[in-house]
C-alpha positions in Angstrom: -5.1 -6.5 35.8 -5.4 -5.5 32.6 -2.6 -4.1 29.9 -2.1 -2.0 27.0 -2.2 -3.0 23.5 -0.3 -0.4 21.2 -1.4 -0.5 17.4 1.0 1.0 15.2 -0.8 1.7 11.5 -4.7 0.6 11.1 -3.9 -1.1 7.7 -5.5 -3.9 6.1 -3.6 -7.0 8.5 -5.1 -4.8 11.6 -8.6 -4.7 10.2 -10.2 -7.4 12.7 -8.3 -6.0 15.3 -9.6 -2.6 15.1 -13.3 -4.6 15.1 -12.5 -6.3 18.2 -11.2 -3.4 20.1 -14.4 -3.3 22.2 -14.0 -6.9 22.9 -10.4 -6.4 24.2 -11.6 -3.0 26.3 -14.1 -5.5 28.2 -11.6 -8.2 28.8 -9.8 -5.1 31.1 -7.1 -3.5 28.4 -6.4 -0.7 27.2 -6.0 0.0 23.6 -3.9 2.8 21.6 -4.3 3.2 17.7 -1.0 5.2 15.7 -1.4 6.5 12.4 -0.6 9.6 10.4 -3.8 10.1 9.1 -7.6 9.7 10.6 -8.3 7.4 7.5 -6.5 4.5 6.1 -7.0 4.0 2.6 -7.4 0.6 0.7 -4.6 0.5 -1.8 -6.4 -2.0 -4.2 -8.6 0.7 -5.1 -6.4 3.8 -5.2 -6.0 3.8 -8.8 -9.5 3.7 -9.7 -9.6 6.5 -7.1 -6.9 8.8 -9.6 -9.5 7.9 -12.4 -12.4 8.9 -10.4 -13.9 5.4 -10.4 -14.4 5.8 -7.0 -14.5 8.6 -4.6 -12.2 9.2 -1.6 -14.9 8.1 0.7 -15.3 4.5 -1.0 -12.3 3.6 -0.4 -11.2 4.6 2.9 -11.5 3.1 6.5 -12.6 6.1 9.1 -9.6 5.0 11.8 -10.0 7.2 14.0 -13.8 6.9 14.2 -13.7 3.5 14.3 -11.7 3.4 17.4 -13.0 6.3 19.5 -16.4 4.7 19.3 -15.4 1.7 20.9 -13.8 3.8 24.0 -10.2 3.4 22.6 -7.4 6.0 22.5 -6.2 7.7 18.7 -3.5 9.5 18.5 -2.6 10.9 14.9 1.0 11.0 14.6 3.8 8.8 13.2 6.3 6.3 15.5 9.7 7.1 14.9 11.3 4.6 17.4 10.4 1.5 18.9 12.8 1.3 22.2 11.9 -2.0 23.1 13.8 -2.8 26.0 11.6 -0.1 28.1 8.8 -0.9 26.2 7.8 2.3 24.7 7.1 3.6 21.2 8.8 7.5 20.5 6.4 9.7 18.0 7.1 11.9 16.1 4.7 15.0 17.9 7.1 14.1 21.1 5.2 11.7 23.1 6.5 8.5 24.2 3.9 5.9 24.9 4.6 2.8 26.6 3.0 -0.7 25.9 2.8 -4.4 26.9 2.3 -5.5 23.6 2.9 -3.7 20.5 1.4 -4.4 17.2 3.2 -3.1 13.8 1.3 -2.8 10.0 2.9 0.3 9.3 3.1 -0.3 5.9 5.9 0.4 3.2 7.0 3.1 1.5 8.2 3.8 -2.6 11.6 4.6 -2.5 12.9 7.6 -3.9 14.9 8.5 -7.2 17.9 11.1 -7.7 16.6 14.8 -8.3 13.1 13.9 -7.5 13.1 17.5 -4.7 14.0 19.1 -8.3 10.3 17.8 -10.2 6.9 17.7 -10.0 7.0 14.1 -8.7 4.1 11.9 -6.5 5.2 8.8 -5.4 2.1 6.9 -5.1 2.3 5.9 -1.7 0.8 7.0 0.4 -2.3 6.2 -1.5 -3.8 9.7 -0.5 -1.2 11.3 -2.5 -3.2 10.2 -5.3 -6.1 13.0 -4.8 -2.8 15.5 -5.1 -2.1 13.8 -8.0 -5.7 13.8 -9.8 -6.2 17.7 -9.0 -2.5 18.8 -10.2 -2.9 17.0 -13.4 -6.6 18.5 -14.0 -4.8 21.7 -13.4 -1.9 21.4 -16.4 -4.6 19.9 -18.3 -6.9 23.1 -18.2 -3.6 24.6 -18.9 -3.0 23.2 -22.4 -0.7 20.1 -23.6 0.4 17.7 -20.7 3.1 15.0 -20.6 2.6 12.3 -17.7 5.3 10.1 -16.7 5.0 7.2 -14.9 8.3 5.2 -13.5 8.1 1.6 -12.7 7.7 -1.6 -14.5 5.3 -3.4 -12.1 1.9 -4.3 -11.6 1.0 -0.9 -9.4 2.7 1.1 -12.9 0.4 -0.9 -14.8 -2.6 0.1 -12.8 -1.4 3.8 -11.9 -1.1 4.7 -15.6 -4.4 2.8 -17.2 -5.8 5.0 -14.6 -4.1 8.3 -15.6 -4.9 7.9 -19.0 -8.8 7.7 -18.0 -8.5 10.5 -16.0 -7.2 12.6 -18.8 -9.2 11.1 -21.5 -12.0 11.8 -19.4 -11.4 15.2 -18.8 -10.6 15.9 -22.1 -7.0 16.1 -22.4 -6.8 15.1 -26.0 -2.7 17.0 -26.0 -1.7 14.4 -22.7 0.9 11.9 -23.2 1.1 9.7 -20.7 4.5 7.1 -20.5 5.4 4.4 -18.6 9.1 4.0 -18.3 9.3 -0.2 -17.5 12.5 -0.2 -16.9 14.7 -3.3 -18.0 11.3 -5.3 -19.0 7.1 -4.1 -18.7 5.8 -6.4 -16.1 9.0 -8.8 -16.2 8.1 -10.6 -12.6 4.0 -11.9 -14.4 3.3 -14.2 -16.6 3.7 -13.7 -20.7 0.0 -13.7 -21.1 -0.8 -11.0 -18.7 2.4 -8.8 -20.4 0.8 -9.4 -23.8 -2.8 -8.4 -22.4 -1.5 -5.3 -20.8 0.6 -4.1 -23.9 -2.3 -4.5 -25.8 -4.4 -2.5 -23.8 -1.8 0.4 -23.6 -0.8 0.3 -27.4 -5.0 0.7 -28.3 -5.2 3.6 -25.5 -2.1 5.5 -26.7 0.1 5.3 -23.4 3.5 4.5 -24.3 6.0 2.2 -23.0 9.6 2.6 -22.7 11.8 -0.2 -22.7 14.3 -1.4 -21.9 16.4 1.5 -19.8 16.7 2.5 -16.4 14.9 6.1 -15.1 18.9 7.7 -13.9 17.5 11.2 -12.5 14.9 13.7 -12.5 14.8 17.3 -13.9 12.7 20.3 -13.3 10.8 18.7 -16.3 12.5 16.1 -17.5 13.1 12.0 -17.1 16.5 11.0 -18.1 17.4 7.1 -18.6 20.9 6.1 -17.1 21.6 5.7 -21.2 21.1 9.4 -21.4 17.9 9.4 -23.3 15.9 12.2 -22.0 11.6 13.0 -21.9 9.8 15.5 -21.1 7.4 14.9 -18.3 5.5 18.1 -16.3 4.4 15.9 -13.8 6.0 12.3 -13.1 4.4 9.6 -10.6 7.0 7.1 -9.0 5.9 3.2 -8.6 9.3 1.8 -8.5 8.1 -1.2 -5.9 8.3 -1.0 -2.0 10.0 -1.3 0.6 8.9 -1.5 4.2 9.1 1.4 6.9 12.8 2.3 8.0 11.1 2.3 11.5 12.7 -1.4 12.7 16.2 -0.7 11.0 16.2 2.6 12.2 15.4 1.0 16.3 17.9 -1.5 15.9 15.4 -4.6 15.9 16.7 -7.2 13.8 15.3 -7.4 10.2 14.6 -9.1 7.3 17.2 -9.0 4.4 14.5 -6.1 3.1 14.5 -3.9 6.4 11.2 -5.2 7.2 10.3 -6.4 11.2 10.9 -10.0 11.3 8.4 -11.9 12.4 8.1 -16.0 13.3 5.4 -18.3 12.3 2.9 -16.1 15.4 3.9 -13.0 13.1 5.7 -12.4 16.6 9.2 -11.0 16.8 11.7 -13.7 18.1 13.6 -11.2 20.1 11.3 -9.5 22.1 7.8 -11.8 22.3 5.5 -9.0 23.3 6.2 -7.7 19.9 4.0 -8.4 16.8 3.5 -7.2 13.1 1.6 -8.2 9.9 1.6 -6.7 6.1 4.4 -5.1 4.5 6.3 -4.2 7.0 7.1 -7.3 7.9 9.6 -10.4 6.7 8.1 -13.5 7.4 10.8 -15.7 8.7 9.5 -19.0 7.2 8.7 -17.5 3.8 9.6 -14.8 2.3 6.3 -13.8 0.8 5.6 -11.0 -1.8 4.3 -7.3 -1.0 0.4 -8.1 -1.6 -2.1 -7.1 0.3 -3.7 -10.6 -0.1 -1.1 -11.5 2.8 -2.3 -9.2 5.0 -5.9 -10.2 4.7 -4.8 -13.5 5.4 -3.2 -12.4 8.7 -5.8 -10.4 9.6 -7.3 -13.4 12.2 -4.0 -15.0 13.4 -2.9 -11.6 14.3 -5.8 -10.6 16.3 -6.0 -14.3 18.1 -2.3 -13.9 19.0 -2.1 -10.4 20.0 -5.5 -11.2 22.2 -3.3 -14.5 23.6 -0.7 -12.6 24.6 -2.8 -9.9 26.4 -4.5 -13.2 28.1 -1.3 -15.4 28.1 -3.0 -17.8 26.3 -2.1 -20.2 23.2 -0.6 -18.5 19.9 -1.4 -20.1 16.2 0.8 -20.4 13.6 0.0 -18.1 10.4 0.4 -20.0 7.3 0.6 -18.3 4.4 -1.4 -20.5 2.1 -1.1 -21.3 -1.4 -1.8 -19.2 -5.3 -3.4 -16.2 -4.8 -5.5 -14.2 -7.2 -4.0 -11.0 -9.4 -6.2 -8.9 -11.0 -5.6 -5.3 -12.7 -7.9 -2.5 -12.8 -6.5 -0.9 -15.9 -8.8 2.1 -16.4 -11.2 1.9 -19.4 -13.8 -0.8 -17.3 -11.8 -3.6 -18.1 -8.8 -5.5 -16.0 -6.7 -8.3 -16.7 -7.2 -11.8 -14.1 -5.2 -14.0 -13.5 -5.1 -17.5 -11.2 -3.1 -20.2 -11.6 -3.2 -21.5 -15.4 -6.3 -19.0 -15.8 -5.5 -15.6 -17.7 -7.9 -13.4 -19.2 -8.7 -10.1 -19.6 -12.0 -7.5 -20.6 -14.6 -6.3 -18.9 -16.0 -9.5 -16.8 -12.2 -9.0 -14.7 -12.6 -5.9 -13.8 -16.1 -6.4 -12.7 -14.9 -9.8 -10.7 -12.6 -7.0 -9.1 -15.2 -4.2 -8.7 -17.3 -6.7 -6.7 -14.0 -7.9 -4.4 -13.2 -5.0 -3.5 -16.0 -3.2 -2.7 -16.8 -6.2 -0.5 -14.0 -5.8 1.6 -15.0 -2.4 2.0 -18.4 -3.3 2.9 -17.1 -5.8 5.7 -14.9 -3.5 7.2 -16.3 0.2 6.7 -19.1 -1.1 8.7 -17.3 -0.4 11.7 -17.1 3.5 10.9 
């Protein structure tokens, strides 16, 4: 007799999943795909999407097409509890749907910063707020002078403001400032190459960087720095890191140190077995490992063996993370920063090594829209 596979999120470690649903559907189960939103889109490429690099459609998995063609249920809404003991997943339109086994990659979230209900803020996740972004700052710019702020010291800051600064140098916007407020050090967690790289990029282009000094609150148009110091900013975009869904803490499954679902080397929850999860939302019990999506690309086919094992009660495999993983940063003007290993450089020839990447990964995976 068959059983039912319940998806939660159709992110990147659920890609070869969602490909395989029609080979699940003939083995006799039935599958269920979550998700807020019909599309998913690939976060590596959402700030060349708020530069107009690439359009919406390049860089977004059709979900829910992708799963109603292979005779599989979608249901657009958002799981607000996991009650695992009867074995059922609560949304938040009022359904209850139960499961056998339940996969997570719901993803994480930006958290938030005091008075940020009082601005025009963006946080830029999720990445389709971007689009919201793009058109609002097109609008102030037709408007006259525009100040952009940009809060976060990390490489998603780094790649979020590059990205802004095209868009309004594109557009014309010769009266936009756009900042980047670092906090206590721009890009403190990379190497000193790829910190001198990206300030030299951002001195040439104009953005400036403020540092050090902590963003303490939000105006109606302001920033102001727990030192005091305040800027103007008329619309401000928050990449302050991530943290994964409040969904687990929030059902009372036990967590990582970092609210996210913990998992065991199956990416399998050791409490209740018919559980699974992979990307951010996650804590890898084994090894902590960073918020990159190169994780959950690795996952992508230890996930889908195991959750197809434990339909089948078959063997699990281990996931091992592997070793160095490639960075590199789109930064806006055609050129990006790489970096691997002892290997830093920047220019043109990185962001074209990222260009082709990524829209290879699309490629692989869009062809099951």
């Amino acid at each position: 007799m068959g059983k039912r596979l319940l998806l939660l999120g159709g992110g990147h470690a659920h890609m070869v999943t969602l490909a395989n649903i029609h080979k699940l559907q003939s083995q006799g189960h039935q599958v269920t795909v979550v998700q807020p939103d019909e599309y998913h889109y690939y976060s590596g490429m959402g700030p060349g999407m708020l530069s107009k690099i690439y359009a919406p459609e390049e860089i977004r998995f059709a979900t829910r097409r992708t799963v109603e063609k292979q005779g599989a249920g979608f249901v657009r809404a958002k799981a607000t509890a996991i009650l695992p003991q009867k074995k059922r997943v609560r949304l938040d339109n009022g359904q209850d749907l139960e499961y056998d086994v339940l996969s997570c990659n719901v993803g994480s979230a930006v958290p938030a910063v005091k008075g940020q209900g009082k601005s025009l803020c963006f946080p830029v996740k999720p990445i389709a707020s971007l689009l919201q972004v793009q058109k609002k700052t097109l609008q102030l710019l037709s408007q006259g002078q525009v100040r952009l702020g940009v809060i976060g010291g990390g490489p998603a800051a780094l790649e979020v403001a590059g990205n802004l600064q095209r868009l309004v140098q594109d557009a014309g916007g010769k009266k936009a400032q756009v900042t980047l407020f670092a906090g206590r050090k721009f890009l403190a967690n990379l190497k000193e190459p790829i910190r001198k790289l990206a300030r030299k990029n951002f001195v040439r282009r104009g953005i400036e960087i403020v540092e050090p000094g902590y963003v303490g609150q939000l105006g109606p148009d302001t920033i102001e720095l727990e030192n005091g110091e305040n800027y103007e900013s008329d619309l401000t975009l928050l990449a302050v890191g991530v943290m994964p869904s409040p969904l687990f803490v929030d059902s009372g499954l036990r967590t990582g140190p970092d609210g996210g679902l913990l998992v065991n080397e199956y990416l399998q929850h050791p409490d209740y077995p018919e559980i699974f999860g992979g990307g951010d939302c996650i804590f890898f019990k084994n090894q902590p490992l960073d918020k990159v999506g190169v994780y959950a690309v690795r996952q992508n086919p230890i996930l889908y063996h195991n959750l197809q094992a434990s339909l089948n009660r078959n063997e699990l495999k281990s996931f091992h993370p592997g070793g160095d993983y490639l960075l590199i940063y789109n930064l806006g003007d055609g050129t990006g920063i790489f970096s691997k290993g002892s290997l830093t450089f920047g220019g043109r020839p990185a962001f074209w090594i990222k260009d082709w990447i990524d829209r290879r990964f699309m490629k692989r995976f869009q062809v099951m829209d």
